[in-house]
C-alpha positions in Angstrom: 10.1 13.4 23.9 9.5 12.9 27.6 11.2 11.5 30.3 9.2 9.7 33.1 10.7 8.8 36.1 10.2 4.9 37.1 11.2 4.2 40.3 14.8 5.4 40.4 15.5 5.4 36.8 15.0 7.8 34.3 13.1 6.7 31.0 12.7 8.3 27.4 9.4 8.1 25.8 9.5 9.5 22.6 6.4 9.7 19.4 6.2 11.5 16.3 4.7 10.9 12.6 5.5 11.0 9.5 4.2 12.0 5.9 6.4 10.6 2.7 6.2 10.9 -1.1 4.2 13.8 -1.4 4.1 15.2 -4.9 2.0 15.4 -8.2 1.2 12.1 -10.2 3.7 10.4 -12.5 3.7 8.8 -15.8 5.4 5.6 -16.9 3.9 5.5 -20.7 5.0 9.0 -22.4 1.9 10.5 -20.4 -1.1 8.4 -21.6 -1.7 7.5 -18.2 -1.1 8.8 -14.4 -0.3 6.9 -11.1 -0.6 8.4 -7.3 3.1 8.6 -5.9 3.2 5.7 -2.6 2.5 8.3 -0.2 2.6 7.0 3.0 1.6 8.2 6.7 3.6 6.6 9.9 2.8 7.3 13.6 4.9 5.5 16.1 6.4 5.2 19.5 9.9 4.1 21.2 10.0 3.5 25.0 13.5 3.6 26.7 14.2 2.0 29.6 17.9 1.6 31.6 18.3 -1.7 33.6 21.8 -1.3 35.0 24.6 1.0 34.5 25.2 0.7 30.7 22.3 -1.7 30.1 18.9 -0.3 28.3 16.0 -1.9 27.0 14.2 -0.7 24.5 10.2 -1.3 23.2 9.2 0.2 20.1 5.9 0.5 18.1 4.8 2.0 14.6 1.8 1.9 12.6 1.1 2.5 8.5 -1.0 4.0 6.3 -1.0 3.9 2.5 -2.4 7.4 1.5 -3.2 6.5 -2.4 -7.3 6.0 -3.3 -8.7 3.2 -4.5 -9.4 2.7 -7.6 -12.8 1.1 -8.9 -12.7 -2.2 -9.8 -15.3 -3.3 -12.3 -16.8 -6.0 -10.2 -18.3 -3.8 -7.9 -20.3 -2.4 -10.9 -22.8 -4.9 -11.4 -26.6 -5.9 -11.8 -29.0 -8.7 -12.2 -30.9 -8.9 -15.6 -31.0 -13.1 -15.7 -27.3 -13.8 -15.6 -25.0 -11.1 -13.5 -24.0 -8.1 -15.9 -21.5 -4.6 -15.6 -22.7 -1.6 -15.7 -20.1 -0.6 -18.1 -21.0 3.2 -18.2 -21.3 3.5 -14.4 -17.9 1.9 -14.4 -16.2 3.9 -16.7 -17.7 7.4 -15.4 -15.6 6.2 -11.9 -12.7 5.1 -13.5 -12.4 8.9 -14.9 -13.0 10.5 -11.8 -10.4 8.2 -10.0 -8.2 9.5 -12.8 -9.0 13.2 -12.4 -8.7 13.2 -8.7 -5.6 15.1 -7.8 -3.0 14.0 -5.6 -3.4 15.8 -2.5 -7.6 15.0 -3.2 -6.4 11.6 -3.6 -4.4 11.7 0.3 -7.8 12.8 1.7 -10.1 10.4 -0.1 -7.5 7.1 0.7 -9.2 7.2 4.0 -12.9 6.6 3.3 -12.9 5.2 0.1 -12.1 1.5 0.7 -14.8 -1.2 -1.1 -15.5 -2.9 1.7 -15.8 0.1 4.1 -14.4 1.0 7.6 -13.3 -2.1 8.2 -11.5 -2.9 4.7 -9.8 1.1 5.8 -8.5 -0.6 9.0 -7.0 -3.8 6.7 -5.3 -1.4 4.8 -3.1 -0.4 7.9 0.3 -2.5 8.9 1.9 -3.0 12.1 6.1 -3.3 13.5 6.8 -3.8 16.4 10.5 -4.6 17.9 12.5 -4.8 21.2 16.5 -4.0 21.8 18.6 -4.5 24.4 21.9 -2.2 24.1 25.2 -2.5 26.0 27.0 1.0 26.5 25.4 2.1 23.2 27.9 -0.4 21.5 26.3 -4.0 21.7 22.8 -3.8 20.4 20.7 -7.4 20.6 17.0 -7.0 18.3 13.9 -9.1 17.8 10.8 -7.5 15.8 7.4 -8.2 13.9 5.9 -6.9 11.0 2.3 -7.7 10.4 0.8 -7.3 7.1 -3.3 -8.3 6.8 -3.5 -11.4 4.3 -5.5 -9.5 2.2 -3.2 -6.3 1.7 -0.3 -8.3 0.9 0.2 -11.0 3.5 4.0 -9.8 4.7 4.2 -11.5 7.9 7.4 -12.2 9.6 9.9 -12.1 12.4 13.5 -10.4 12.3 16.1 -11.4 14.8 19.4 -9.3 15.0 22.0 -8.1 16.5 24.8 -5.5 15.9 28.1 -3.2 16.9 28.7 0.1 16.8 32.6 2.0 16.9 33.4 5.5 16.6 32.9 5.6 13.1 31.0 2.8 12.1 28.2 0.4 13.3 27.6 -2.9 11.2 24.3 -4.6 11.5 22.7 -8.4 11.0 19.5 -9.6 11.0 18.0 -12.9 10.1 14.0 -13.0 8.3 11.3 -15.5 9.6 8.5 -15.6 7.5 5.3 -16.4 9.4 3.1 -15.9 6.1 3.8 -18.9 3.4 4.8 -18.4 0.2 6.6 -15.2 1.5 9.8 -14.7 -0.8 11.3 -12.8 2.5 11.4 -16.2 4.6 14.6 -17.2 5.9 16.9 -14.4 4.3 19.5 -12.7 5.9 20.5 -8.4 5.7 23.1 -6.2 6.4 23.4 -2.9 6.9 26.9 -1.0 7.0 26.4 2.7 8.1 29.3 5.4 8.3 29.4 8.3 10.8 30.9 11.2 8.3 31.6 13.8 11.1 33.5 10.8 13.0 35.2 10.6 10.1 36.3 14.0 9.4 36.9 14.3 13.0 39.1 11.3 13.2 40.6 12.4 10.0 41.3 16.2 11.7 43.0 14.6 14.8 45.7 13.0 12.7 46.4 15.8 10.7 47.3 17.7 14.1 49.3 15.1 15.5 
């Protein structure tokens, strides 16, 4: 975190990353078979900027990246001998290697190994984005994007919100806009109810010594 001075006010700039749901493979069928855990890599940025006394805006940004290989898909395993054929063997010699390839192999390998090449990797990456404008760090007013390429899964929507935040407690609302059809996201509504436990037991300790 940084903070840069714009004309007379002091900002926050802030970045980090993060790597999630590393571990060994799991098995769902009594250990016939093995899946990657949904490791995932996150790299973003918040910008915080104060308007007037109390009043902030703020700009954020993050990026994602699905760190699980690919795994072969027959199709690509193919050759001309009159009518299109698989190359069964070729096919099934991958499909072992994909399965022997260790998890923190697989981490590595999940950036290079997309069909379609570099620009099938990029695909493979998903964007948020979101503004808030915050009153007194009480009143807290949000719009955001999320941006999901139509071939990865086509999740493509807005989120408008808004929320309040006490001592002990901040409750907070925000309405889905699917901009992708078909999306089983469009036009929902979420809220999120969070507790602060050491304003709790502080709260708590005050009466007690009354």
């Amino acid at each position: 975190t940084v903070y840069p001075i714009i004309g007379r006010s002091e900002c926050q700039f802030s970045w980090g990353f993060n790597i999630s749901n590393i571990g060994s493979k799991v098995s769902y069928d009594g250990g016939t078979n093995s899946s990657f855990l949904p490791t995932n890599l996150r790299l973003g940025f918040s910008f915080l900027f104060p308007i007037y006394d109390y009043n902030t805006l703020s700009i954020n940004f993050d990026a994602n990246k699905l760190l699980v290989p690919a795994a072969p898909r027959q199709s690509d395993y193919t050759y001309e001998y009159g009518n299109t054929q698989y190359d069964t063997e070729a096919y099934n010699r991958a499909k072992d290697k994909f399965n022997n390839t260790g998890s923190i192999s697989g981490i590595f390998k999940s950036f290079s190994d997309a069909p379609g090449g570099f620009k099938e990797e990029l695909r493979e990456i998903y964007f948020s984005t979101g503004l808030e404008y915050s009153y007194n760090r009480r009143f807290f007013v949000r719009a955001g994007y999320y941006y999901e390429n139509k071939y990865k899964g086509n999740r493509q929507y807005a989120t408008f919100g808004a929320g309040f935040s006490l001592n002990v407690f901040s409750l907070d609302a925000a309405y889905v806009l699917a901009t992708a059809q078909s999306s089983p996201l469009d036009q929902t509504m979420r809220f999120t109810l969070s507790f602060d436990m050491d304003g709790i037991k502080d709260l708590i300790g005050r009466k007690r010594r009354r």
